[in-house]
CHARMM-style PDB file with segment names, atoms N, HN, CA, C and O in Angstrom:
ATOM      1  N   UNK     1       8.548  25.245-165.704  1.00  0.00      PROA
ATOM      2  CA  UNK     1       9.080  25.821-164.485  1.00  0.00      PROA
ATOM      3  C   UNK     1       9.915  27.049-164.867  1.00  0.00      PROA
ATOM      4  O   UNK     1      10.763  26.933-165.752  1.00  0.00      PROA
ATOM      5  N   UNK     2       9.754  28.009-164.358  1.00  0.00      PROA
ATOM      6  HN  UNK     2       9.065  28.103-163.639  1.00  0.00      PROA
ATOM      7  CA  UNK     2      10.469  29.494-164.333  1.00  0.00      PROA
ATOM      8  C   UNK     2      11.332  29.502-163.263  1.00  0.00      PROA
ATOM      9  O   UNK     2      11.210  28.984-162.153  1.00  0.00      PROA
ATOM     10  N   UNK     3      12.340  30.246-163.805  1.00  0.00      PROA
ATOM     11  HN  UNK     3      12.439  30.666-164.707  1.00  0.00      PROA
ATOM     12  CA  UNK     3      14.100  29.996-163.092  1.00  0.00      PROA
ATOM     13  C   UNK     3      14.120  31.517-162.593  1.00  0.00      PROA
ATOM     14  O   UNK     3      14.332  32.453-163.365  1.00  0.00      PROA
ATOM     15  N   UNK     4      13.850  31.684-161.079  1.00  0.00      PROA
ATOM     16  HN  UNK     4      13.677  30.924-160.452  1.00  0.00      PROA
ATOM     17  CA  UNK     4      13.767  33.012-160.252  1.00  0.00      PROA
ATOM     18  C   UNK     4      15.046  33.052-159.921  1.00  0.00      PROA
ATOM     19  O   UNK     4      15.782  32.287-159.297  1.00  0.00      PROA
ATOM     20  N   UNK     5      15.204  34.185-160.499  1.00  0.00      PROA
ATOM     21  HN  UNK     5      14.606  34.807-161.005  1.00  0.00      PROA
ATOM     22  CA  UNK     5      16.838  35.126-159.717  1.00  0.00      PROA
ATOM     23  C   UNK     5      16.703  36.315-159.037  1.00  0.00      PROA
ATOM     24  O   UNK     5      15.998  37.289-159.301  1.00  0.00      PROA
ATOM     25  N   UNK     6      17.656  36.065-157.902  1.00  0.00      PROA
ATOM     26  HN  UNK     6      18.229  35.273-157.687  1.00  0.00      PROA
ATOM     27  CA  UNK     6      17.711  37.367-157.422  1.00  0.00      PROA
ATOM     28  C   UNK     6      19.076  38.153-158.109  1.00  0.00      PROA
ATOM     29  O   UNK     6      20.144  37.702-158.522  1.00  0.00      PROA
ATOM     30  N   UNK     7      18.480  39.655-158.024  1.00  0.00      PROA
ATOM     31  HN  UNK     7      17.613  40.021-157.689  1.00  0.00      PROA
ATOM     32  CA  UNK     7      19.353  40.711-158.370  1.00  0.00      PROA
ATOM     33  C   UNK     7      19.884  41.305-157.260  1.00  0.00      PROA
ATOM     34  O   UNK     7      19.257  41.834-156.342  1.00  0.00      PROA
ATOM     35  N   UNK     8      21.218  41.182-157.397  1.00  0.00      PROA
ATOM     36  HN  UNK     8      21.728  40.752-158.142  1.00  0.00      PROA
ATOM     37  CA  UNK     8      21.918  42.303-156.122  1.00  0.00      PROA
ATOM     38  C   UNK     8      22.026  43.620-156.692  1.00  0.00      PROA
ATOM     39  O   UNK     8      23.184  43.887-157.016  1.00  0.00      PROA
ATOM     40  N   UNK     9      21.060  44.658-156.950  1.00  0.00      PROA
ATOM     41  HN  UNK     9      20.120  44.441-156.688  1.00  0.00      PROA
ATOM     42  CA  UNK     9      21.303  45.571-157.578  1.00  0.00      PROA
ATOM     43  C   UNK     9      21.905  46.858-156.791  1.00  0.00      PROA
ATOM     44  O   UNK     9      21.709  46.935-155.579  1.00  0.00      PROA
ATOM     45  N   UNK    10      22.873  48.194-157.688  1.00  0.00      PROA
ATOM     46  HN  UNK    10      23.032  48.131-158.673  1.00  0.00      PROA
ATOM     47  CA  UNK    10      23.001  49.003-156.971  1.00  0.00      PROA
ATOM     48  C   UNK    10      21.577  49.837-156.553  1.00  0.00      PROA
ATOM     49  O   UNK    10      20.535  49.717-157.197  1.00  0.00      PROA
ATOM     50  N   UNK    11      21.703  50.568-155.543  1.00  0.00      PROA
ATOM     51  HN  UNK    11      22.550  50.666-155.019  1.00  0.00      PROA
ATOM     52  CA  UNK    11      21.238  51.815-155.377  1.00  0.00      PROA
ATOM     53  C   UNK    11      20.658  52.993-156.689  1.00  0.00      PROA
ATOM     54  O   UNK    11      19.613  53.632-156.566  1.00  0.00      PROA
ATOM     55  N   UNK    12      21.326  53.063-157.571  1.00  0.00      PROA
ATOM     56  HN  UNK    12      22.175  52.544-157.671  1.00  0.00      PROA
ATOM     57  CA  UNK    12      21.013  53.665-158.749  1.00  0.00      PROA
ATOM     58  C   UNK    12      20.680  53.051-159.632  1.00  0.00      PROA
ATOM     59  O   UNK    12      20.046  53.634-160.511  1.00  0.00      PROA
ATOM     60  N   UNK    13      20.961  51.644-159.769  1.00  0.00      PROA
ATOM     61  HN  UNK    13      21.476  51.170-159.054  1.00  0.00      PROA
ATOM     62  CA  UNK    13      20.150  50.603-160.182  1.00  0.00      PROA
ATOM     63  C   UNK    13      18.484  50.719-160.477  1.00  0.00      PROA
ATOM     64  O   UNK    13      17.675  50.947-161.376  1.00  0.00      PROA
ATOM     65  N   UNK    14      18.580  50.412-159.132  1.00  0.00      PROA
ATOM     66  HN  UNK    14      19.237  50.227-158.401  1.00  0.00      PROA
ATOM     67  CA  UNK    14      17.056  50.324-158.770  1.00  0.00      PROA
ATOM     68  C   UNK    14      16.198  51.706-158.847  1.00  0.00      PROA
ATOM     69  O   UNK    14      14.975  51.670-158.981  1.00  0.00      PROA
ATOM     70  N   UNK    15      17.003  53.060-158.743  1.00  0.00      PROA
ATOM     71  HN  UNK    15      17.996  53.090-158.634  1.00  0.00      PROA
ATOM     72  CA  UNK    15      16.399  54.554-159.156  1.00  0.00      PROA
ATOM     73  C   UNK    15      15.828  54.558-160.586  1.00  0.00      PROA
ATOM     74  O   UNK    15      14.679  54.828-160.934  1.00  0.00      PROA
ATOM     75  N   UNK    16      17.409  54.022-161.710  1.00  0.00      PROA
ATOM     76  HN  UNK    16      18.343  53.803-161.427  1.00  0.00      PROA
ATOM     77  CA  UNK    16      16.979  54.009-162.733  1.00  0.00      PROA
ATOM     78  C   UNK    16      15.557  53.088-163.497  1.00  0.00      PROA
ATOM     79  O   UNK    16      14.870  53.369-164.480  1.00  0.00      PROA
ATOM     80  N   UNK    17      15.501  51.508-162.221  1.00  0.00      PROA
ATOM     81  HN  UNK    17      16.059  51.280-161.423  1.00  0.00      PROA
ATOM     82  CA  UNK    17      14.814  50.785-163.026  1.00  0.00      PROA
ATOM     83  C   UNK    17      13.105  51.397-162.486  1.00  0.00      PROA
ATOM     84  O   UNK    17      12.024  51.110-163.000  1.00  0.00      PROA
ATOM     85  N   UNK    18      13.366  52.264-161.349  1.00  0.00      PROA
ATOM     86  HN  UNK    18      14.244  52.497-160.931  1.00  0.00      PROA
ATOM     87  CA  UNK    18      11.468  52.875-161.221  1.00  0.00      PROA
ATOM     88  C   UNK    18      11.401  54.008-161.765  1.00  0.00      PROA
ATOM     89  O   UNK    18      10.308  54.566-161.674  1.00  0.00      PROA
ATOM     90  N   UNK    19      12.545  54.757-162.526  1.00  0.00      PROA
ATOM     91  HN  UNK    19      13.433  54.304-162.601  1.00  0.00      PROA
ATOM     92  CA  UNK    19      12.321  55.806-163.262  1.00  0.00      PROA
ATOM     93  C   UNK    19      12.220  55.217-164.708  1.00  0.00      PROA
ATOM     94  O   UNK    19      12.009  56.042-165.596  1.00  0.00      PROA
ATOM     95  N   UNK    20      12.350  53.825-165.085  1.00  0.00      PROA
ATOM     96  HN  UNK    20      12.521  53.155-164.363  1.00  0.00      PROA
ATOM     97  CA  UNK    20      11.980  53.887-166.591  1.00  0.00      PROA
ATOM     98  C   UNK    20      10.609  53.290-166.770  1.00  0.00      PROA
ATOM     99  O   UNK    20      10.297  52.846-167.875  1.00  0.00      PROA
ATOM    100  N   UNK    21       9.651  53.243-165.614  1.00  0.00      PROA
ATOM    101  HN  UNK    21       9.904  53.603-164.716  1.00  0.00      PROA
ATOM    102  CA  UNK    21       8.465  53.284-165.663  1.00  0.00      PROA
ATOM    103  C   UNK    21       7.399  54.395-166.071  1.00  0.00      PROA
ATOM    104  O   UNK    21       6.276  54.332-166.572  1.00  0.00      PROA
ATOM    105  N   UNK    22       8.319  55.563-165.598  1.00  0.00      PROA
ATOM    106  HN  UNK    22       9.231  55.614-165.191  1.00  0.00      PROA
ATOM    107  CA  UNK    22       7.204  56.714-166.012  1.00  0.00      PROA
ATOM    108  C   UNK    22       7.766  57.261-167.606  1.00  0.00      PROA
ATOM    109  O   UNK    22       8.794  56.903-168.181  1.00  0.00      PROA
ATOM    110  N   UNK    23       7.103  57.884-167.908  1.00  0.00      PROA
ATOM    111  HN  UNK    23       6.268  58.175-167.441  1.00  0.00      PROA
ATOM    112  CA  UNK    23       7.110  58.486-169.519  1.00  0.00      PROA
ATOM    113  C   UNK    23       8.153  59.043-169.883  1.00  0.00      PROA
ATOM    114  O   UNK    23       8.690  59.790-169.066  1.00  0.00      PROA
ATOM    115  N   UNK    24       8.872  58.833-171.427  1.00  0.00      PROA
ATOM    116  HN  UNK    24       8.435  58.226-172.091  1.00  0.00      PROA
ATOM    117  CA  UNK    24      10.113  59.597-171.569  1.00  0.00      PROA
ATOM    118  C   UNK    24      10.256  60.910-171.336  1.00  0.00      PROA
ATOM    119  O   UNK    24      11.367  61.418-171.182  1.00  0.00      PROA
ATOM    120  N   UNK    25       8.699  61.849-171.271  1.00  0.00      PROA
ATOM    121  HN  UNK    25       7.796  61.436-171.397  1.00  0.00      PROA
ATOM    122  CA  UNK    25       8.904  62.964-171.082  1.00  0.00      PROA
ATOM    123  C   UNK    25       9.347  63.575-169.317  1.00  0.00      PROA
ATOM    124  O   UNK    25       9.976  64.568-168.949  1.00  0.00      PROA
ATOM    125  N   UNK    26       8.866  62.766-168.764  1.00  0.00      PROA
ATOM    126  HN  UNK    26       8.356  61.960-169.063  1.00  0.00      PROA
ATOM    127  CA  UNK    26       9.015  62.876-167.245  1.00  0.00      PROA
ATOM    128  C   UNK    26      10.134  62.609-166.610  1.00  0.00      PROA
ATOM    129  O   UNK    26      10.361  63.147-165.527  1.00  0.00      PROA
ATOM    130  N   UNK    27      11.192  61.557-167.300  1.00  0.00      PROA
ATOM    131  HN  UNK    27      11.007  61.120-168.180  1.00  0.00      PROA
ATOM    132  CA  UNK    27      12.366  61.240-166.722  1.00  0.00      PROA
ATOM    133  C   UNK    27      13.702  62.127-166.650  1.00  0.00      PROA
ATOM    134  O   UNK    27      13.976  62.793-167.648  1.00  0.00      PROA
ATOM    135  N   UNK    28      14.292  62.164-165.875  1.00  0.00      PROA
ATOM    136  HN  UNK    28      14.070  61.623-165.064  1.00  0.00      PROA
ATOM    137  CA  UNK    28      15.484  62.958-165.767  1.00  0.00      PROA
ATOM    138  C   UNK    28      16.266  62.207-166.563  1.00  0.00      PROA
ATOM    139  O   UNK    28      15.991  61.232-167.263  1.00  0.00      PROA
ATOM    140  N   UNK    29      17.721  63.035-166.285  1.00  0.00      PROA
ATOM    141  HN  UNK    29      17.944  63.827-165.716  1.00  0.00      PROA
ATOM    142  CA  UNK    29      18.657  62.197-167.647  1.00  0.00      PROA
ATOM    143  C   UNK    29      19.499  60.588-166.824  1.00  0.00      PROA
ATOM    144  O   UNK    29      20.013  60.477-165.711  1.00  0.00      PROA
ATOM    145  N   UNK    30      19.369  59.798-167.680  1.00  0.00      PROA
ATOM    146  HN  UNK    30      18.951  59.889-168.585  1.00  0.00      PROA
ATOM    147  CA  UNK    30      19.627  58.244-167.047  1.00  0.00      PROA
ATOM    148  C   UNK    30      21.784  58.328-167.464  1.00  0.00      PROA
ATOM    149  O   UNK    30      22.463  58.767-168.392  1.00  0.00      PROA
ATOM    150  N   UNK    31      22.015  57.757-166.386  1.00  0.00      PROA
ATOM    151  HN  UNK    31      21.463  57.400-165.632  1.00  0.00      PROA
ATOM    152  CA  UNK    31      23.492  57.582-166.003  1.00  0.00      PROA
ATOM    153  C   UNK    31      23.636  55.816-167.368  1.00  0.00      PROA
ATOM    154  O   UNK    31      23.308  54.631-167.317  1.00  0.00      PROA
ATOM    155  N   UNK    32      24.144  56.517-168.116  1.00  0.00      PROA
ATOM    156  HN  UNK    32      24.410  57.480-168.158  1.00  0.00      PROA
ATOM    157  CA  UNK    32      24.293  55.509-169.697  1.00  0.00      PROA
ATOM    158  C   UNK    32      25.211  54.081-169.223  1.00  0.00      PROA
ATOM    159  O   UNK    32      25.122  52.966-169.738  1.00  0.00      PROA
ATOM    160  N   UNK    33      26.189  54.541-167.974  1.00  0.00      PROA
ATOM    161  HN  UNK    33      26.261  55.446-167.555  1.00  0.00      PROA
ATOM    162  CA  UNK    33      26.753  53.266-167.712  1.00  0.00      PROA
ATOM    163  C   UNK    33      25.678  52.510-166.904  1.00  0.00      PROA
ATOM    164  O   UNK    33      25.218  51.464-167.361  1.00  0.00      PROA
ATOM    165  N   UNK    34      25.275  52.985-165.756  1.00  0.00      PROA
ATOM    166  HN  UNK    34      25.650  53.835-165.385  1.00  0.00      PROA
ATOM    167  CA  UNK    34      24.070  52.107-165.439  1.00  0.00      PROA
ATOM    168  C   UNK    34      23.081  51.703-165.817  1.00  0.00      PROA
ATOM    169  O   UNK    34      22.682  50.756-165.138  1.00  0.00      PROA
ATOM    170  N   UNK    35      22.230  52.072-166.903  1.00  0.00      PROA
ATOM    171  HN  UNK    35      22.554  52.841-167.454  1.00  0.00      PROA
ATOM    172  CA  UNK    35      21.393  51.759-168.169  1.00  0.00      PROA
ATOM    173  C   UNK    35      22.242  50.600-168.371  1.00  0.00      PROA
ATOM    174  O   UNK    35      21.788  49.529-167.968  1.00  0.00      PROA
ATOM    175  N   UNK    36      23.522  50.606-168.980  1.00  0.00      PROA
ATOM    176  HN  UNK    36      23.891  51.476-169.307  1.00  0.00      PROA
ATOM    177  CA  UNK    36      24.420  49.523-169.964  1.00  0.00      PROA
ATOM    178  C   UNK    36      24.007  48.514-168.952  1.00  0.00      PROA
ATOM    179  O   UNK    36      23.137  47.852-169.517  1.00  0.00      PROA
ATOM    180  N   UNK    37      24.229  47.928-167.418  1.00  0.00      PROA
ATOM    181  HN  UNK    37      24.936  48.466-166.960  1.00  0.00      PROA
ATOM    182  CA  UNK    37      24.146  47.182-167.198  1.00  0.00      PROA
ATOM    183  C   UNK    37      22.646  46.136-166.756  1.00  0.00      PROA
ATOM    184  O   UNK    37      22.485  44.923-166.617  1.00  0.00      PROA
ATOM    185  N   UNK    38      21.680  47.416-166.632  1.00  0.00      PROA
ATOM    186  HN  UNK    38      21.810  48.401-166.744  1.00  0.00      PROA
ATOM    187  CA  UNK    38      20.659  46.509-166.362  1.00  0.00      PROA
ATOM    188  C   UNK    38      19.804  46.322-167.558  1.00  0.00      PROA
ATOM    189  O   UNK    38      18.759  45.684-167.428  1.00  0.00      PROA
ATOM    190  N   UNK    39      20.262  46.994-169.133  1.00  0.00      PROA
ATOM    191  HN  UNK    39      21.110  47.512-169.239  1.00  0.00      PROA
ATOM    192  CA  UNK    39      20.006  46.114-170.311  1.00  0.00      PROA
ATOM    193  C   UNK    39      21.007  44.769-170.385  1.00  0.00      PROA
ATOM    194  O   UNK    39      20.593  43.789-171.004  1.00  0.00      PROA
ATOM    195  N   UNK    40      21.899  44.744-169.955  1.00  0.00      PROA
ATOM    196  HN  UNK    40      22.235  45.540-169.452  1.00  0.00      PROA
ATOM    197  CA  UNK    40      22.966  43.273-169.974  1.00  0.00      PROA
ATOM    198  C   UNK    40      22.032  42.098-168.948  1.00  0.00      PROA
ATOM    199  O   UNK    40      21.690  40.963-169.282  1.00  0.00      PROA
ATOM    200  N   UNK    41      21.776  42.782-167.652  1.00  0.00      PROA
ATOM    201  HN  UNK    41      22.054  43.703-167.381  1.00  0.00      PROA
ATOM    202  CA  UNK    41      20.690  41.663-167.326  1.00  0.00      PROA
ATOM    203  C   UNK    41      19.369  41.516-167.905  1.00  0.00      PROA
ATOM    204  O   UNK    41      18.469  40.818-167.440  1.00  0.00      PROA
ATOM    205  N   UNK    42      19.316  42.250-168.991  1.00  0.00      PROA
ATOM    206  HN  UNK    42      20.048  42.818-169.369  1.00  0.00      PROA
ATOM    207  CA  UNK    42      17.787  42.297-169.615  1.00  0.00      PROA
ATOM    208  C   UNK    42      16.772  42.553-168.634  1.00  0.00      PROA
ATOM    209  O   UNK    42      15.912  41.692-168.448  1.00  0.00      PROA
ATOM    210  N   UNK    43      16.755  43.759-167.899  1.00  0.00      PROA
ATOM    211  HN  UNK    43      17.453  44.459-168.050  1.00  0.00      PROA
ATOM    212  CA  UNK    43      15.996  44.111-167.172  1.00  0.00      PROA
ATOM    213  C   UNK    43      15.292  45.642-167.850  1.00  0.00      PROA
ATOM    214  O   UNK    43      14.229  46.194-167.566  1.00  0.00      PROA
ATOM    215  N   UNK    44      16.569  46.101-169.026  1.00  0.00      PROA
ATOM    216  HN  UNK    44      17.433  45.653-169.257  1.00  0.00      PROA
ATOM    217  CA  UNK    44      15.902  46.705-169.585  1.00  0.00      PROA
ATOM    218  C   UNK    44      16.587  46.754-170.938  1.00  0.00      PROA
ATOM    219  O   UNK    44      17.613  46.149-171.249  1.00  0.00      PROA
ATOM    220  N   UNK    45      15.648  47.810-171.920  1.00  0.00      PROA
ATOM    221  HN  UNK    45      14.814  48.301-171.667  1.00  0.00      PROA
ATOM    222  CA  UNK    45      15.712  46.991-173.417  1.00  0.00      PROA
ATOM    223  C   UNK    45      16.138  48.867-173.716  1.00  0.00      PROA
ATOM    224  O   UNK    45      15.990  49.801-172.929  1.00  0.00      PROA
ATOM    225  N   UNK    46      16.648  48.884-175.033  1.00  0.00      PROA
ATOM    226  HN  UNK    46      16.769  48.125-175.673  1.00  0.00      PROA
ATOM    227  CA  UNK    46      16.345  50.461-175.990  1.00  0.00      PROA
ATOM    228  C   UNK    46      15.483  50.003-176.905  1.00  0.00      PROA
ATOM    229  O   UNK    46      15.649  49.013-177.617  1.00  0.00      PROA
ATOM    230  N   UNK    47      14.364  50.879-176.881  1.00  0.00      PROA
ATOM    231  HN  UNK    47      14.229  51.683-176.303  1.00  0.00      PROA
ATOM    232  CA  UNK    47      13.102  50.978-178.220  1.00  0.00      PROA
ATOM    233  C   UNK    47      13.274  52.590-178.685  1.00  0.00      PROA
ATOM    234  O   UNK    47      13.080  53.631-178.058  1.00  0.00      PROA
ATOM    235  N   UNK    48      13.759  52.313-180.171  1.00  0.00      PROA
ATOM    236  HN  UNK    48      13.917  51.468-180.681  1.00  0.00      PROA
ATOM    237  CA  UNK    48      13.418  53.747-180.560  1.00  0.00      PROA
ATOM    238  C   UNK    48      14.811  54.351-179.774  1.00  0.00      PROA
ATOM    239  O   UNK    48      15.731  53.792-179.176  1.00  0.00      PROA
ATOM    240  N   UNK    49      14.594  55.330-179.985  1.00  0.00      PROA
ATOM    241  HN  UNK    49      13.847  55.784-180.471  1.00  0.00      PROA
ATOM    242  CA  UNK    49      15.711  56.529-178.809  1.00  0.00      PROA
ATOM    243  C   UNK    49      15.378  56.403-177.574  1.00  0.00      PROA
ATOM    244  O   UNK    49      15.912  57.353-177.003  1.00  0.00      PROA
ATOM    245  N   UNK    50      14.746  55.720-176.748  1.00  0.00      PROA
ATOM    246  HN  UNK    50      14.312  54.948-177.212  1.00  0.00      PROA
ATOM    247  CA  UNK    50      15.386  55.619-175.444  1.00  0.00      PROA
ATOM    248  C   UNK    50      14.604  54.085-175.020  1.00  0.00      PROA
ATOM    249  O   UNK    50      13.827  53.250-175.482  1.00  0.00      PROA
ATOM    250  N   UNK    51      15.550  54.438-173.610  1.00  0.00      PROA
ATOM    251  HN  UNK    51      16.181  55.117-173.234  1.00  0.00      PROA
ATOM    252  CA  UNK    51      15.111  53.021-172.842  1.00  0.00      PROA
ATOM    253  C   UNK    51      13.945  52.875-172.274  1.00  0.00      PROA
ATOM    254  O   UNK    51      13.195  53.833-172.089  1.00  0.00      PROA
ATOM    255  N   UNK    52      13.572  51.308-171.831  1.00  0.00      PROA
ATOM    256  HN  UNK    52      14.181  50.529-171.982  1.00  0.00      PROA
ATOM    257  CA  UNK    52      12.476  50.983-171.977  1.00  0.00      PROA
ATOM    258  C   UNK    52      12.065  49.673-170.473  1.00  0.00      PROA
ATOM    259  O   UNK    52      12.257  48.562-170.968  1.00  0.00      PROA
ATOM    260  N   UNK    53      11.837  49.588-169.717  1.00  0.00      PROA
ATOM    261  HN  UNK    53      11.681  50.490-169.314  1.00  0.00      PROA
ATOM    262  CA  UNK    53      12.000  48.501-168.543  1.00  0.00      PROA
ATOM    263  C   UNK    53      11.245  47.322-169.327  1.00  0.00      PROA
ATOM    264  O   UNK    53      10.169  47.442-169.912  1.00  0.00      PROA
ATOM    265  N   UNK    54      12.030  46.147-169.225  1.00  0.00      PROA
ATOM    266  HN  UNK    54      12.905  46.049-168.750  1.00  0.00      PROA
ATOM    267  CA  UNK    54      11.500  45.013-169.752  1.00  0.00      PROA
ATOM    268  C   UNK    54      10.580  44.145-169.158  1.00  0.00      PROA
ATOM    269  O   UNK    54      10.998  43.899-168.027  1.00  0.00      PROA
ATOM    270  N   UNK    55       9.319  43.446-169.418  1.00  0.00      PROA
ATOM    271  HN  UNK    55       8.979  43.645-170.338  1.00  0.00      PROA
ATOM    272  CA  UNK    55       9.025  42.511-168.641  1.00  0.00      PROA
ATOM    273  C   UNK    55       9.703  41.867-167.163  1.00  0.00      PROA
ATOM    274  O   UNK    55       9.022  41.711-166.150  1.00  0.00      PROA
ATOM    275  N   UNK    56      10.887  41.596-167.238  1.00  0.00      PROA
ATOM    276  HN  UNK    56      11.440  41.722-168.061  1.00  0.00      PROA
ATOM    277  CA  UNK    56      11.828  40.813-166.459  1.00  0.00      PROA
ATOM    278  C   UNK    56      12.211  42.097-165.471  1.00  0.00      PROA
ATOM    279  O   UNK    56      12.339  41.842-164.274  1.00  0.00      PROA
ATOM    280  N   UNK    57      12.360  43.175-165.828  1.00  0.00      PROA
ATOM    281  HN  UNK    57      12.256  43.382-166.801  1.00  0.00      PROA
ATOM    282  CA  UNK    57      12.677  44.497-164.937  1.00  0.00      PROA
ATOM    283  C   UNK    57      11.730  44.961-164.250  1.00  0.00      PROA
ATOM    284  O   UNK    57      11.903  45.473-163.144  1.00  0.00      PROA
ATOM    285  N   UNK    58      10.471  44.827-164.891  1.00  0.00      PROA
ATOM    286  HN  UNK    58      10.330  44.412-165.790  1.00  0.00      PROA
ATOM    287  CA  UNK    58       9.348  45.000-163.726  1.00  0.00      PROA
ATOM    288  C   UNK    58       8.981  43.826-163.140  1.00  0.00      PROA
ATOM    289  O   UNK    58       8.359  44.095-162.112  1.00  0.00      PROA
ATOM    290  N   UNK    59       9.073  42.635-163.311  1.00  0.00      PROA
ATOM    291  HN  UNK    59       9.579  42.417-164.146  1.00  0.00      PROA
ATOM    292  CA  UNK    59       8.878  41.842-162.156  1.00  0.00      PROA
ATOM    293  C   UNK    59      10.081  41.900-161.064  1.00  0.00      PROA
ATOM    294  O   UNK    59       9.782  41.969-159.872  1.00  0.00      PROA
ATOM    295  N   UNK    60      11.538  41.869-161.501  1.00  0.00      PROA
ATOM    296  HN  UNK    60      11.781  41.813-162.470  1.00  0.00      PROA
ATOM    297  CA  UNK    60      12.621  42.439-160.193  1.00  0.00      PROA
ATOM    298  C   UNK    60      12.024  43.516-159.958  1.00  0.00      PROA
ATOM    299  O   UNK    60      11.950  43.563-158.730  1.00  0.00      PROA
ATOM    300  N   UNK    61      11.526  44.460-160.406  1.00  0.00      PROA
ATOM    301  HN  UNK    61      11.586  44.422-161.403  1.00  0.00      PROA
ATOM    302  CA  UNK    61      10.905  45.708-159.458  1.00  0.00      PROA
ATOM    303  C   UNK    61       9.803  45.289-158.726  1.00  0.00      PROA
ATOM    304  O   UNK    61       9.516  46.012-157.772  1.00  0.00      PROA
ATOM    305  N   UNK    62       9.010  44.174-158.947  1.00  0.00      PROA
ATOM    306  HN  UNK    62       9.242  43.587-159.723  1.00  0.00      PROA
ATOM    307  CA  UNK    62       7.738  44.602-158.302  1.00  0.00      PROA
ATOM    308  C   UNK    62       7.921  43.906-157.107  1.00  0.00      PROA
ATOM    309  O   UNK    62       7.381  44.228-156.049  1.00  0.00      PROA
ATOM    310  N   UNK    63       8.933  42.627-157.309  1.00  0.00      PROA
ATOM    311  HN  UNK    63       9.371  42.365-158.169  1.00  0.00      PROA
ATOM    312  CA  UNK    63       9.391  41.571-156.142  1.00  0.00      PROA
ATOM    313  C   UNK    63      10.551  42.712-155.069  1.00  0.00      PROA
ATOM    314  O   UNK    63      10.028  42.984-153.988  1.00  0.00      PROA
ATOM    315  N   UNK    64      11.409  43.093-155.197  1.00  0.00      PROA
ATOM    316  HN  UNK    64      11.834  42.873-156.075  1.00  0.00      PROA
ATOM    317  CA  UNK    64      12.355  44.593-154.827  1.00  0.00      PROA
ATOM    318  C   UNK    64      13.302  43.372-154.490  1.00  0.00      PROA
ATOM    319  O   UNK    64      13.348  42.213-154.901  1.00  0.00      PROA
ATOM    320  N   UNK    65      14.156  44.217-153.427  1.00  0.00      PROA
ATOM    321  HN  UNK    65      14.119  45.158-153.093  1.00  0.00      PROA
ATOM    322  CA  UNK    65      15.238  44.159-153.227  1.00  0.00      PROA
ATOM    323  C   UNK    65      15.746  43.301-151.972  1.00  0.00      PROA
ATOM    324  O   UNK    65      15.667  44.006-150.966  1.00  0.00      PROA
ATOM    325  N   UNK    66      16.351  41.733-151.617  1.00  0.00      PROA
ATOM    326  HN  UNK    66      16.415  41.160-152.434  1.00  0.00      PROA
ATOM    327  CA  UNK    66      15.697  41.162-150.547  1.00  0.00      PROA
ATOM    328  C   UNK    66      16.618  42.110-149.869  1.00  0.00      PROA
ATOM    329  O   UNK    66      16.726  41.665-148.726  1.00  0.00      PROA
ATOM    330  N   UNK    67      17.397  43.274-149.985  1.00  0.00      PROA
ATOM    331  HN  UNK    67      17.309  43.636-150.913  1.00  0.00      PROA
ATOM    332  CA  UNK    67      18.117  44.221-148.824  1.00  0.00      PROA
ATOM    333  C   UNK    67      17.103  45.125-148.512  1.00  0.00      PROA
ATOM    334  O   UNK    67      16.979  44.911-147.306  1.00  0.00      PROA
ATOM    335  N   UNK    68      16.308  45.979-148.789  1.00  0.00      PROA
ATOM    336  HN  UNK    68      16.410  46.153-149.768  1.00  0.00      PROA
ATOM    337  CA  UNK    68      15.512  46.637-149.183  1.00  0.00      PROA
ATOM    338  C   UNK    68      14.294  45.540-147.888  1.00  0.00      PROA
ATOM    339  O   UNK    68      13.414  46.053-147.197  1.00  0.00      PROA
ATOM    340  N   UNK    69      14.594  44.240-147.911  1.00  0.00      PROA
ATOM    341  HN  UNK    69      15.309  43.823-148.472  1.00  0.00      PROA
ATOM    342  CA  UNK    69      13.233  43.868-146.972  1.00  0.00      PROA
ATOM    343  C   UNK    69      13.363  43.569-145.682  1.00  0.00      PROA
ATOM    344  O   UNK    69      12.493  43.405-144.826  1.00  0.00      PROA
ATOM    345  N   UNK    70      15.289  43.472-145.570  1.00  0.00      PROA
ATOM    346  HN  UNK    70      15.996  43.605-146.266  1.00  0.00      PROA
ATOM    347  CA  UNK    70      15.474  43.209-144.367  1.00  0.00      PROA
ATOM    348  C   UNK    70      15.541  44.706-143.415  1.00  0.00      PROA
ATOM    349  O   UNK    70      15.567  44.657-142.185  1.00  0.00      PROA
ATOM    350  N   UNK    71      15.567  46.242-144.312  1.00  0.00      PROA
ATOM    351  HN  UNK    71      15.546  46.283-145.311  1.00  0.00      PROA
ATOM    352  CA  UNK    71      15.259  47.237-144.236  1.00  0.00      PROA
ATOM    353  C   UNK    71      13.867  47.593-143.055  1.00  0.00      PROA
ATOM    354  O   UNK    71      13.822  48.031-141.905  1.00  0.00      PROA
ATOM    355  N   UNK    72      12.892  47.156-144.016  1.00  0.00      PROA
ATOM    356  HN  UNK    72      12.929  46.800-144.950  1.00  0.00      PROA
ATOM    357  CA  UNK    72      11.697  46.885-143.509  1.00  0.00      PROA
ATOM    358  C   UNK    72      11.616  46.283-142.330  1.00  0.00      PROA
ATOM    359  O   UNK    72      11.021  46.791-141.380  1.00  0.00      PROA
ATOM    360  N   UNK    73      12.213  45.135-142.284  1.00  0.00      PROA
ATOM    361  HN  UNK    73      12.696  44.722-143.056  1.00  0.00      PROA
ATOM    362  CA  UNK    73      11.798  44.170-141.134  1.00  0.00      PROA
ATOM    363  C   UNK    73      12.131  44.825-139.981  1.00  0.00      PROA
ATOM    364  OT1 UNK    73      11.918  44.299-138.889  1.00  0.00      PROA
TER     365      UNK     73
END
């Protein structure tokens, strides 16, 4: 059994975690304190010189934000 959490993430949070999907060359420059925290939830990792979205960061991305759905609704 897998233990689902939700993330209350910020706003820049969630910028940073769909901008570390595209290529290091494509990304703008990432805010290092907000990086710090969504590697602390292991949502994302450093490989090499830069960061990297982890397994666990793209599934909170792909599931989003339940604020983000009441948005929608």
């Amino acid at each position: 059994m897998t233990a689902e959490f939700d993330y209350d993430l910020t706003p820049d949070q969630w910028d940073i975690l769909k901008a570390l999907r595209l290529p290091a060359a494509a990304r703008r420059g990432v805010n290092r304190f907000v990086l710090d925290r969504l590697i602390a939830l292991e949502l994302a990792a450093m490989c090499g010189d830069g960061p990297v979205i982890t397994p666990r960061g793209r599934s909170v991305l792909l599931r989003g934000s339940p604020r983000l759905w009441d948005v929608a609704a």
